[in-house]
C-alpha positions, 0 to 999 in steps of 0.5 A, a space after each residue: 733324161 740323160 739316160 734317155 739320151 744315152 739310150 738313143 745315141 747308143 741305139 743310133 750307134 749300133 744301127 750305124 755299125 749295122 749300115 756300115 757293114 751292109 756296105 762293107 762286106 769285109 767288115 762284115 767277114 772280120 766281124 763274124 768270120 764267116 762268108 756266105 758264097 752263093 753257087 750254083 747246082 747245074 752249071 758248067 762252071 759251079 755245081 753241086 755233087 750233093 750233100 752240100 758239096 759245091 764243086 766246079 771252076 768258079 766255085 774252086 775259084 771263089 775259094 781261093 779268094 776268099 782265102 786271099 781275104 782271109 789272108 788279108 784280114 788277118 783272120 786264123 779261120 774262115 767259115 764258108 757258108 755255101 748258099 745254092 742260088 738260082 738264075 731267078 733268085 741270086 740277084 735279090 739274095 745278093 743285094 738283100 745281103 744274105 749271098 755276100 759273093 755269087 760265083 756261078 755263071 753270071 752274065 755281066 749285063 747293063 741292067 743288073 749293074 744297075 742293082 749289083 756289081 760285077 768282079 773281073 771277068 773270068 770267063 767269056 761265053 758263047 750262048 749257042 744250042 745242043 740238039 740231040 745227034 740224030 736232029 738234022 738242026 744245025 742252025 737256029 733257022 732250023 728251029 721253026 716250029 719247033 719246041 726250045 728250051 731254056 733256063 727262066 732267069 737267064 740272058 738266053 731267054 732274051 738272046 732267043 727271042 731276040 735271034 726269033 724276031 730277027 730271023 723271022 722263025 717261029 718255035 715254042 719257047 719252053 721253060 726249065 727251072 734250072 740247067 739240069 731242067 731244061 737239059 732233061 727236057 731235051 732229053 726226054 723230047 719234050 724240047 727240040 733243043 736247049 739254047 744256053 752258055 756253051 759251058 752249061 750245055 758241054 757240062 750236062 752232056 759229059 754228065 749225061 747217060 750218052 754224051 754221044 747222044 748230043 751235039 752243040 750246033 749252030 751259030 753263035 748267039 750270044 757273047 756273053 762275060 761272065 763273071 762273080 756278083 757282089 753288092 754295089 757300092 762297097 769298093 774295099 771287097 770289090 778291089 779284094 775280089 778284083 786283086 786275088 782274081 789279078 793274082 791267079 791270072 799272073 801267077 798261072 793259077 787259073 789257067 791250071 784251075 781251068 785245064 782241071 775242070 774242063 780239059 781233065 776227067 771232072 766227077 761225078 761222072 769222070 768225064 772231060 767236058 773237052 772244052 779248051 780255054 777260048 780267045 775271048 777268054 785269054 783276052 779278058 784274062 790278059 785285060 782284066 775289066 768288068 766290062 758288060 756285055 753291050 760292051 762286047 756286042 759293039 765289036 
């Protein structure tokens, strides 16, 4: 019997240790030594180079805090693991614990707070649209009856059908299965334009055979505050994230990382995306919050 006992109070404990770490991810880090970053493979501000090199703002970023919570365990090495995520998939691979930090180009929006949390934001964006050069589209009211690309999984899917309504136009909503998808879609004529974050849209025009061949036209559609992913509830590895993120902005180290990957030559291609740091972004910078994005569309 007491074995027995035993058997269960031992079974209970570690199933504790296992609940306890499913919400205490730097327990989770300590214990294993290891991180699973979750990027991306298109975006403007994490992508991929191929044979699983990760590169990018956010994902440069994301390396310096995890080396600050390296520093902050104790710990002589950390292994990062990169996971690839997707617009459709890096929710669930967050709160399903396989992803532990997701620093891609995540809007912090109402509706996914309610399943996940969101560090500081560290890049403020403007959803806007890139045609090809000789179009004659220079406005969203320029799109009626015209086929539209965007990303499925995105905030730009909502924006464009919200700016549809709205402006009572009519076009055909197509569908790519990631950045790069829907950039090639443009590309090849099946799409008139491709709505996106307007990092997303300069970075595949620099990656492009002829950037020249692209503009981004048209309004703002969309404010959106991007910014890195992490499981809820779990306020230790939030405030972890949320002080590297503090120190990089004070200490200028940010701002440098940004100049890097946006204003200088970028690989593969060598090519500058030419997108200098905006004001909406030095302000988050200067205020560091992880407000959502209704909270921008009240302004």
């Amino acid at each position: 019997m007491k074995k027995h006992l035993l058997a269960i109070a031992v079974t209970a404990l570690a199933a504790g240790s296992v609940f306890a770490q499913a919400n205490d991810t730097l327990a989770k880090i300590k214990a294993s030594g290891s991180v699973t970053l979750g990027v991306r493979e298109s975006s403007g501000l994490s992508y991929t180079l191929g044979n699983g090199k990760y590169v990018g703002f956010h994902t440069e970023m994301a390396e310096v805090i995890l080396a600050d919570i390296q520093k902050q365990l104790g710990l002589p090495k950390l292994d990062i693991k990169y996971q690839p995520v997707t617009s459709q998939n890096r929710v669930p691979l967050v709160t399903n614990g396989t992803v532990d930090l997701e620093c891609g180009s995540t809007t912090n929006n109402a509706a996914r707070q309610k399943d996940v949390a969101f560090a500081v934001t560290t890049y403020v964006e403007e959803v806007r649209m890139v045609v090809k050069a000789n179009s004659g589209i220079a406005s969203i009211k320029d799109l009626n009856g015209k086929s539209v690309a965007t990303t499925t999984g995105t905030t730009a899917v909502q924006t464009l059908r919200k700016n549809e309504r709205a402006g009572g136009i009519d076009f055909k909503e197509v569908y790519g299965k990631d950045h790069a998808d829907s950039f090639l879609m443009l590309e090849t004529g099946r799409a008139d334009a491709f709505v996106m974050d307007g990092s997303i849209l300069a970075a595949n025009i620099s990656k492009s055979k002829n950037p020249a061949d692209y503009k981004i036209v048209g309004e703002v559609l969309s404010v959106e505050p991007i910014a890195c992913m992490l499981r809820k509830d779990d306020p230790a590895f939030k405030k972890a994230v949320d002080d590297s993120i503090k120190r990089q902005i004070k200490d200028g180290s940010l701002a440098k990382l940004y100049d890097k990957w946006f204003m200088q030559p970028v690989p593969p291609t060598n090519v500058k995306i030419g997108l200098p740091l905006s004001e909406a972004t030095k302000a988050a910078w200067a205020n560091p919050n992880d407000k959502p994005m209704e909270d921008y569309a009240k302004k």
